[in-house]
N, C-alpha and C positions, 0 to 999 in steps of 0.2 A: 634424519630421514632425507631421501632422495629429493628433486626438486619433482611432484607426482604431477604431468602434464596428459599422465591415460597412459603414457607408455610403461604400463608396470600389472600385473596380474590381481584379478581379481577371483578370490578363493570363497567357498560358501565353506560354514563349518559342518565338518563330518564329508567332505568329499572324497578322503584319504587323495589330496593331493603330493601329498611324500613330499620329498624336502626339494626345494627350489631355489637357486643363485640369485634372483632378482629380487625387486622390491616387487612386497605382497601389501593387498589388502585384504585379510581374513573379515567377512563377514558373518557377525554372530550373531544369534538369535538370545541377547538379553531377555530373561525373564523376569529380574526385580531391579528398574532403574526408572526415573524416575528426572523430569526434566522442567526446568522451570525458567523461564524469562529471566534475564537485566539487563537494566540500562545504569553506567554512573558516569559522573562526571571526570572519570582519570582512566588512565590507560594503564597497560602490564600485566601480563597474563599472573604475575604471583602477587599484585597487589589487591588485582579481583578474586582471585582467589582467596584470596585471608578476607576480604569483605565479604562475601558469599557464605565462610565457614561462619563468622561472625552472626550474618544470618539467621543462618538454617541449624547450626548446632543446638542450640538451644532449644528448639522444635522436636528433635530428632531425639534427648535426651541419654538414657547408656547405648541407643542404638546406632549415636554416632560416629561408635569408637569401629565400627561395621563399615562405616559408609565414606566410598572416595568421592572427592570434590574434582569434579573437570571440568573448567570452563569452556566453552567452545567459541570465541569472539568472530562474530560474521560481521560487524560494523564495527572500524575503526578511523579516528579522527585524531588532528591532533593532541587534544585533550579531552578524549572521551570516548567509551568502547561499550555496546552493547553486543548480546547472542544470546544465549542460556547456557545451564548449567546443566551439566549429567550427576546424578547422583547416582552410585554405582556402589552391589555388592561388594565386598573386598574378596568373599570367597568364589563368587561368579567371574569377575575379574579376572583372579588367581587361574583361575580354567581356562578363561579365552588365550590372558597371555602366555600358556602354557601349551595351549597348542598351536598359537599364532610363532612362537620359538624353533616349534617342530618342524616349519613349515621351512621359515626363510629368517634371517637374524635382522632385515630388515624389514619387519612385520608391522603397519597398523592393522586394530581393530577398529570397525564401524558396527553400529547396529545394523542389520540385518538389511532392513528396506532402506537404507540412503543413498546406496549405488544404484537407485531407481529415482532420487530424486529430479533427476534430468528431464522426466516424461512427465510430471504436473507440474515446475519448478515455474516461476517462482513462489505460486500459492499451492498449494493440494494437500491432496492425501495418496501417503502410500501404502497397500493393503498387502502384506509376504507372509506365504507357508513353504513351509517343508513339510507339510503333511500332520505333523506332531501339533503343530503351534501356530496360531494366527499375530502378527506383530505387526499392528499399525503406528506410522508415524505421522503427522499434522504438521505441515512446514507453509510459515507465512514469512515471506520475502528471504526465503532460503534459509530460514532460522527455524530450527524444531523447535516446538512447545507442547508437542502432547504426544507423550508412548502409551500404547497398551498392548497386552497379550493376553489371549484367550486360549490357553491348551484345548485340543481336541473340536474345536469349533471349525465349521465351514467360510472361507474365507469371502462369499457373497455376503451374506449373514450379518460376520462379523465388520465388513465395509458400509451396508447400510444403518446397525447400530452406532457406529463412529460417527458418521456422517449425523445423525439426526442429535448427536451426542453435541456435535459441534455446531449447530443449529439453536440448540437450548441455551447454550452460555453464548450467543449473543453473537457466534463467527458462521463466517460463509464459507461453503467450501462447495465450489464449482468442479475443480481438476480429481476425478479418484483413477488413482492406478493398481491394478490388479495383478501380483505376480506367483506364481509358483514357481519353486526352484526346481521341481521334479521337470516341470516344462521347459526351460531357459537352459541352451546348450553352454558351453564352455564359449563358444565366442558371440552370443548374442549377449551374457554377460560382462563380457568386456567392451561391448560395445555400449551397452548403458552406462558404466561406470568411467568410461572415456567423455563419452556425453556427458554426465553428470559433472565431471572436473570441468570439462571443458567451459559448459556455460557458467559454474559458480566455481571458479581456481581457487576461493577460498576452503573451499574441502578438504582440498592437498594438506591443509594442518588438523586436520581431523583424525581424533588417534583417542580410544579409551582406555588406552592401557599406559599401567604408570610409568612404565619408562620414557611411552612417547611424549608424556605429558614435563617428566624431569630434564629431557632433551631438550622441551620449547625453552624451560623456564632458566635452562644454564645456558641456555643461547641468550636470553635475553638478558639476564645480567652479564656476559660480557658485552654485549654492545652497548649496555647503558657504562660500565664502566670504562669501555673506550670513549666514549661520547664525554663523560664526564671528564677524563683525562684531557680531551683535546680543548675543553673549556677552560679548566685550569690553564694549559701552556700557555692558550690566546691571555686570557687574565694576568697572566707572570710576562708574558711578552710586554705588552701594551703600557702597561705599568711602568716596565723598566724602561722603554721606551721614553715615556713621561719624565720620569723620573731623569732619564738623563737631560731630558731636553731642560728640566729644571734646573739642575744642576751649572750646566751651561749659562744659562740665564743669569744666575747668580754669582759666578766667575766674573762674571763681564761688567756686572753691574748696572746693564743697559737698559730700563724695561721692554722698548722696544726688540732688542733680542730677543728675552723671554719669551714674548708674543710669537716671535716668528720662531724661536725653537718648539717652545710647544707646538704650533702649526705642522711646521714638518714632523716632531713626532707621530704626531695624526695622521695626516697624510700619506707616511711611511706605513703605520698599522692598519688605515682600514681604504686606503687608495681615494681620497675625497678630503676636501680640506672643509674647513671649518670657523667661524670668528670665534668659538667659544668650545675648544678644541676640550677640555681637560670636560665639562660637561656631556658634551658629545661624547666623546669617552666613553664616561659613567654610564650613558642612555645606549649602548651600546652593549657594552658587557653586560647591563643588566637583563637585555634581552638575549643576549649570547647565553647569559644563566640559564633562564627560566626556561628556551626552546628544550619543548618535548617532556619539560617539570610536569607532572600532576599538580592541582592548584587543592590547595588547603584549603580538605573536607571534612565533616566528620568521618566517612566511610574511611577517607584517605590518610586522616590520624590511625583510626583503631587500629586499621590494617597495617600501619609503619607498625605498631605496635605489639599486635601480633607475633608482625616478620620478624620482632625479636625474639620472643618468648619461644619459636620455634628454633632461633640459631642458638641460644641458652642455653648450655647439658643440662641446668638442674635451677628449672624455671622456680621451683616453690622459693628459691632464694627470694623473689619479691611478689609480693601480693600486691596488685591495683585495686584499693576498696573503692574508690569514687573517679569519674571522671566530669568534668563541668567544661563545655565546651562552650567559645564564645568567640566575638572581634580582635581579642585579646588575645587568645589561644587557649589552648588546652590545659587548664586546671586539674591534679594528679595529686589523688592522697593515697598512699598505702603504707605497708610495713615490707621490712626488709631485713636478713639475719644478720647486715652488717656493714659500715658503713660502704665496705671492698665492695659488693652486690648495689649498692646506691650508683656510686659511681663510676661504674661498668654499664649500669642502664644507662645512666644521662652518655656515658660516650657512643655508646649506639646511637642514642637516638643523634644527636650531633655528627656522625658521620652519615645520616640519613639525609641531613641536612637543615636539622631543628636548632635552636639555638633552646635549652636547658637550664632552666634556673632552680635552685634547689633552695626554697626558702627557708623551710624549718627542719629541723633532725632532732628527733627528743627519742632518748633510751625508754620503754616501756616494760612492764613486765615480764618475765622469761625472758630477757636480755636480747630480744629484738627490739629492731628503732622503726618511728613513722615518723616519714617525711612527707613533706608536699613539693611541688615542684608546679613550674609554670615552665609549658612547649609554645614555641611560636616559631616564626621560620625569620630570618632577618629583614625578610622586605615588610615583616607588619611591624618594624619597631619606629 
């Protein structure tokens, strides 16, 4: 998507706005979604996500083979991201982004009343009809946490029922905004929706449709894979760096050498010298590692764990019967068709960053095997 700073159209759905060259926001009037707070301690829009599915599926039970996962992150830190979650029909979905397509190919969808969040932002309530449907949203410090829709209801009505709604469970809600789309011209529209970016820029990644959602998330693993790549080089620099200076040291026979080789290795790699150069080093790269890591959680396991089982063609290959999480790490018993599917897992998860132990493998009945395994990451060892 575009970088969305307000310079870009905003479309209501059913406007018959025909097709358009620019970046669009199509707002639509969701009738079955559903939206829920988090907070965790890791960051990554696909590792909240598999924590979230983690969640909420089980809740949802065959109806969550129905239901998309979109996280929408409005706080982000560097080890730790809260916003809530859209829970979103797949068939409703399927509509918006199909007429969001028709419009312009650079299309987000929003629900309906958030290009109004600009006029009660950072607390309120926004109240939008198109005549048909009443669709309020509840946003505290520019984070939505409460949709609802009422067909055929009048939209005073249904703002004072929201209001006393949000009263009961325990919230204040001072700011309410009232809109009609029948009322709100073509550029009084784009002036709210300008507004709205404007004060909270976070919006700009605001998108319910899947594609815009597969876009964050392969944006984000290539820059963690450049990010990782650039850690690596510095690691194999530095090293060798050392390593020569070592080298030298030993050549010479001198200790005093040694010292001052490793010194200048140092020096050369991170421009600062050092008495205890090859330590300094070590305390160096290890935070070179870690920046921008998620810190070993349980959320932050299951979810690595997940992200496998969906890269996987044919997941039934392993079954996780138990997980025992602990200081130690994460304790794993299941079965598996065979040893090839065992360790295919542990190298996943090791290219995650897990270090993998496979302690037992015993053949079982019907010629599957169950192994146990112990996760940890290498700084708990």
């Amino acid at each position: 998507m575009k970088d969305r700073t307000g310079s870009y159209r905003f479309v209501t759905s059913g406007s018959g706005a025909g097709k358009l060259s620019c970046a669009v926001v199509l707002l639509y009037p969701f009738k079955n979604l559903a939206i829920r707070e988090f907070a965790y301690p890791f960051h990554g829009t696909s590792k909240v996500r598999d924590a979230l599915k983690i969640k909420y599926r089980p809740l949802l039970g065959e109806n969550a083979r129905n239901v998309g996962f979109i996280p929408f992150i409005t706080k982000h830190e560097k080890k730790s991201s809260a916003g809530c979650l859209f829970m979103t029909n797949d068939a409703e979905t399927a509509d918006a982004e199909r007429e969001a397509l028709g419009i312009s190919r650079d299309c987000a969808v929003w629900p309906a009343p958030m290009a109004f969040a600009g006029e009660v932002g950072p607390d309120g309530l926004i109240v939008w009809t198109d005549g048909g449907c009443v669709v309020s949203v509840w946003i505290k410090n520019w984070t939505p946490v409460l949709y609802r829709t009422a067909p055929g209801a009048a939209k005073e009505d249904e703002a004072q029922k929201t209001v006393e709604l949000i009263k009961e469970s325990g919230g204040v809600c001072e700011n309410v905004f009232v809109a009609d789309s029948r009322d709100v011209s073509v550029d009084e529209l784009q002036a709210y929706g300008a507004r709205t970016i404007k004060l909270c820029p976070m919006y700009a990644q605001l998108d319910l449709s899947a594609r815009g959602t597969s876009i964050q998330e392969e944006r984000e693993r290539m820059l963690e894979g450049i990010s990782r790549a650039a850690r690596a080089a510095l690691f194999a620099g530095v090293i060798g760096l050392l390593l020569t200076g070592a080298l030298y040291a030993w050549q010479s026979s001198i200790a005093q050498a040694a010292k001052a080789a490793a010194m200048s290795a140092y020096e050369t790699a991170f421009g600062d010298r050092s008495m205890q150069p090859v330590a300094s080093a070590l305390m160096k790269l290890r935070l070179a590692r870690d920046k921008g890591d998620a810190p070993v959680t349980f959320y932050g396991t299951l979810a690595d764990i997940y992200s496998i089982y969906s890269k996987t063609p044919n997941s039934s290959d392993i079954l996780i019967e138990s997980l025992r999480y602990g200081s130690g790490g994460t304790d794993v018993i299941g079965t598996a068709t065979g040893n090839e599917s065992i360790q295919r897992f542990r190298g996943m998860l090791e290219e995650l960053g897990y270090t993998a132990r496979t302690d037992n493998i015993q053949t079982i009945p019907g010629g599957n095997m169950r192994f146990s395994m112990n996760i940890s990451y290498a700084d708990e060892k």
